[in-house]
C-alpha positions in Angstrom: 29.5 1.4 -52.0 26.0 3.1 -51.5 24.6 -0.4 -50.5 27.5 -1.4 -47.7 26.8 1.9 -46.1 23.1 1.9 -46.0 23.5 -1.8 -44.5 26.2 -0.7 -41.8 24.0 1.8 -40.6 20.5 -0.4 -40.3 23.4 -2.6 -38.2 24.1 0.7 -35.9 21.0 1.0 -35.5 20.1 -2.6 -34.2 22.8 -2.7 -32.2 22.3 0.9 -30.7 19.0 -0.6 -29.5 17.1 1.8 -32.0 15.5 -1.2 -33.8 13.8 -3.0 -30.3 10.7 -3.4 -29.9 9.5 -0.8 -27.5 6.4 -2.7 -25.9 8.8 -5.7 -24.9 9.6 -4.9 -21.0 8.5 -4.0 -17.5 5.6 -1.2 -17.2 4.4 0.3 -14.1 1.5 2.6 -12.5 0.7 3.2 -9.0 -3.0 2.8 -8.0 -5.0 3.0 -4.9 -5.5 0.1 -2.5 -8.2 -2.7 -3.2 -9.9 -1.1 -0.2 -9.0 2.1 -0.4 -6.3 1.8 2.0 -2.7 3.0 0.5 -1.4 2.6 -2.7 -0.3 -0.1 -4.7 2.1 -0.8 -7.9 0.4 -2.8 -10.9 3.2 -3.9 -13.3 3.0 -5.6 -16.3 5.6 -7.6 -18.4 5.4 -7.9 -21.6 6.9 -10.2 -23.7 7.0 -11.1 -27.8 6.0 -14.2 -29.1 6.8 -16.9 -31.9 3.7 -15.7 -34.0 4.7 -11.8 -33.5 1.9 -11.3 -30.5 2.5 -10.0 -27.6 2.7 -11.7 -24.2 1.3 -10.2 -21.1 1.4 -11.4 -17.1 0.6 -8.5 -14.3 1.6 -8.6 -10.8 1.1 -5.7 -8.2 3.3 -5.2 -5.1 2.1 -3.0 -1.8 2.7 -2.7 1.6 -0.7 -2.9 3.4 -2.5 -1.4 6.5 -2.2 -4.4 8.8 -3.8 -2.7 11.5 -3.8 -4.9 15.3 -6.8 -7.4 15.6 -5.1 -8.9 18.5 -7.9 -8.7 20.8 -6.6 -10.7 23.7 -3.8 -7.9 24.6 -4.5 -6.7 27.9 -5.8 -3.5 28.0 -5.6 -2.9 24.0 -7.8 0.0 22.6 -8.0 -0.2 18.8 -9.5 2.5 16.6 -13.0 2.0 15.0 -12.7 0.4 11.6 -12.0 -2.9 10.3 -8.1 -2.1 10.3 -8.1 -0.9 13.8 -4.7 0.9 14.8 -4.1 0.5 18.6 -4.2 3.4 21.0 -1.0 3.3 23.2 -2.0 5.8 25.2 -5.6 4.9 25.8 -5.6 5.1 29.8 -4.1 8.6 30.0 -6.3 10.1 27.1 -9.7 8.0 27.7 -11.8 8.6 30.4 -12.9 4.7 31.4 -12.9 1.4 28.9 -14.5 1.9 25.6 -14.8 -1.8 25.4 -16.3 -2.1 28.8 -19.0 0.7 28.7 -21.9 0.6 31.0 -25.3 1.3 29.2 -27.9 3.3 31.0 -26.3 2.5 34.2 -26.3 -1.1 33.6 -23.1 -2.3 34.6 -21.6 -5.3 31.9 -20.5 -8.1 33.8 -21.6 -6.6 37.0 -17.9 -4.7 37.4 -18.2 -1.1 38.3 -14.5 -0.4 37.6 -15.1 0.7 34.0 -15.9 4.3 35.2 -18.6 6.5 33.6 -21.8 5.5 31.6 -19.9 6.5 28.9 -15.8 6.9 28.1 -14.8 10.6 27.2 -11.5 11.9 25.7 -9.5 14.4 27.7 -8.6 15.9 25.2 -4.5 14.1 25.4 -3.9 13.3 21.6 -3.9 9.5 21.1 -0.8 7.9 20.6 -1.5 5.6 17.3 1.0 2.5 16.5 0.3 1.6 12.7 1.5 -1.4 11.1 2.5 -2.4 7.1 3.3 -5.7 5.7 5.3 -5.9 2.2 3.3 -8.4 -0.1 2.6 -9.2 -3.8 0.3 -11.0 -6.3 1.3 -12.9 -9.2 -1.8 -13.0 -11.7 -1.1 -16.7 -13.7 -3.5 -14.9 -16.5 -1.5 -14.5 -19.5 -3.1 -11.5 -21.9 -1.9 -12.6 -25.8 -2.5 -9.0 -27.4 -1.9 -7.7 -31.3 0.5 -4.6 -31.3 -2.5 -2.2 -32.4 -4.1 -3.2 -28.6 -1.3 -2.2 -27.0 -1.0 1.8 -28.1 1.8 3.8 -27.1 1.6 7.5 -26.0 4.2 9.8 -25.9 6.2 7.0 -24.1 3.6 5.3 -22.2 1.6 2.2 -22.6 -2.2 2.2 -22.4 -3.5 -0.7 -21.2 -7.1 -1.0 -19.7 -7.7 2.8 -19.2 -4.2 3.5 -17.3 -0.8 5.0 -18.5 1.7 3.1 -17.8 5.7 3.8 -17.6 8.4 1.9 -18.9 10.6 0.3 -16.0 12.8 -2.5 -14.9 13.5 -4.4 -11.7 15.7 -2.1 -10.3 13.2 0.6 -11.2 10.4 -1.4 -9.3 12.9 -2.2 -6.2 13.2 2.0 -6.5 9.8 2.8 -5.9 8.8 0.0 -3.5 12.2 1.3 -1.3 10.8 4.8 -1.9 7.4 4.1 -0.7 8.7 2.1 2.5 10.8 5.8 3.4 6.9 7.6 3.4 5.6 4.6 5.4 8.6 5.5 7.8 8.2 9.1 7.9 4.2 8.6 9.2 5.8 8.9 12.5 5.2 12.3 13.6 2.0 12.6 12.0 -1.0 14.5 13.5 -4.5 13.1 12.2 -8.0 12.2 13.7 -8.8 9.1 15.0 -12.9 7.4 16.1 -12.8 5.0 19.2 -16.0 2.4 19.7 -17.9 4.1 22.1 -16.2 7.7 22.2 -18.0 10.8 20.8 -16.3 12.6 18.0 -13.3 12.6 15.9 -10.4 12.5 18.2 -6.8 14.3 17.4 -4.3 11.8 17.9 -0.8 11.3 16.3 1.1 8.3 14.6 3.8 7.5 17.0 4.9 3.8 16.0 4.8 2.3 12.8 5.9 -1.3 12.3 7.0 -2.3 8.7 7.0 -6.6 8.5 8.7 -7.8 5.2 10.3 -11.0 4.6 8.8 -12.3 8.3 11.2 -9.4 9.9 9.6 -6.6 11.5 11.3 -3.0 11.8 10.1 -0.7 14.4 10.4 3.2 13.7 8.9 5.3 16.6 
């Protein structure tokens, strides 16, 4: 009698869930950006194989700082920086063209219309339009790992320095939608902007940010 109970209970157990293995799943951490720009989710799957190691793949999923490199706009001003955001307000709170200055009263192109020697703010804050694209990476690698490299700490995994959680794909679609609300709620935003050519750190506020995922783009201003 002793014997059927102690097996019906190991069966409870099992089918409670009780007996899985705790490192088979979805994990997740949020990191910075490549570059420094944003944040970005690093998730690893793990699954068990044949021979009782454990089978790794990582992916990460972001939305990145586009920014506008669309040069050929007429009368586009772009922040300095690689990911230039455009100034939508760059007549009314520039003095001149910062991409047409004149140097030490040399005229470029021989066109006086570009105004001073060099452009001044007026002190208007900039109007900044940002742009994010969703996007993801797949890493083929496949990490094969014994159990004792894969340590667990009070509920998280530690893999390569980090602590990561336990999730699922609807945990994953969670943070991704949560992180596309902040990305939203830039607009409004007071921060302080350079312009080529400009002195000084200029106050200026996020007015338009474009989200693009799945080739659609949403426009919050």
């Amino acid at each position: 009698m002793f014997k059927k109970i102690t097996i019906l209970i190991a069966l409870m157990l099992i089918f409670a869930g009780c007996g899985s293995d705790k490192l088979v799943g979805d994990w997740k951490v949020w990191r910075s950006g490549v570059f420094g720009d944003g944040r970005e989710l690093y998730i690893v799957h793990i699954e068990k194989s044949d021979n009782g190691t454990y089978l790794l793949t990582q992916e990460r999923q972001y939305y990145s700082h586009e920014g506008s490199r669309d040069s050929n706009k007429k009368g586009q001003v772009l922040t300095r920086g690689i990911l230039g955001d455009e100034v939508l307000n760059a007549k009314e709170a520039i003095s001149g063209d910062p991409r047409r200055m004149r140097l030490g009263g040399m005229q470029l192109f021989g066109d006086e219309k570009y105004g001073p020697p060099r452009p001044k703010w007026t002190g208007i804050p900039l109007k900044i339009a940002q742009r994010y694209k969703r996007g993801g990476t797949k890493y083929k690698q496949i990490w094969q790992l014994n159990k004792e490299n894969l340590p667990l700490k009070d509920g998280k995994l530690i893999f390569n320095n980090m602590y990561y959680e336990k999730t699922d794909k609807a945990g994953i679609d969670k943070e991704m939608a949560n992180y596309k609300e902040q990305l939203k709620k830039l607009v409004g935003k007071e921060i302080t902007r350079e312009v080529s050519n400009v002195d000084g750190k200029l106050k200026a506020v996020i007015t338009k940010v474009t989200i693009i995922e799945n080739g659609k783009e949403e426009v919050f201003e």
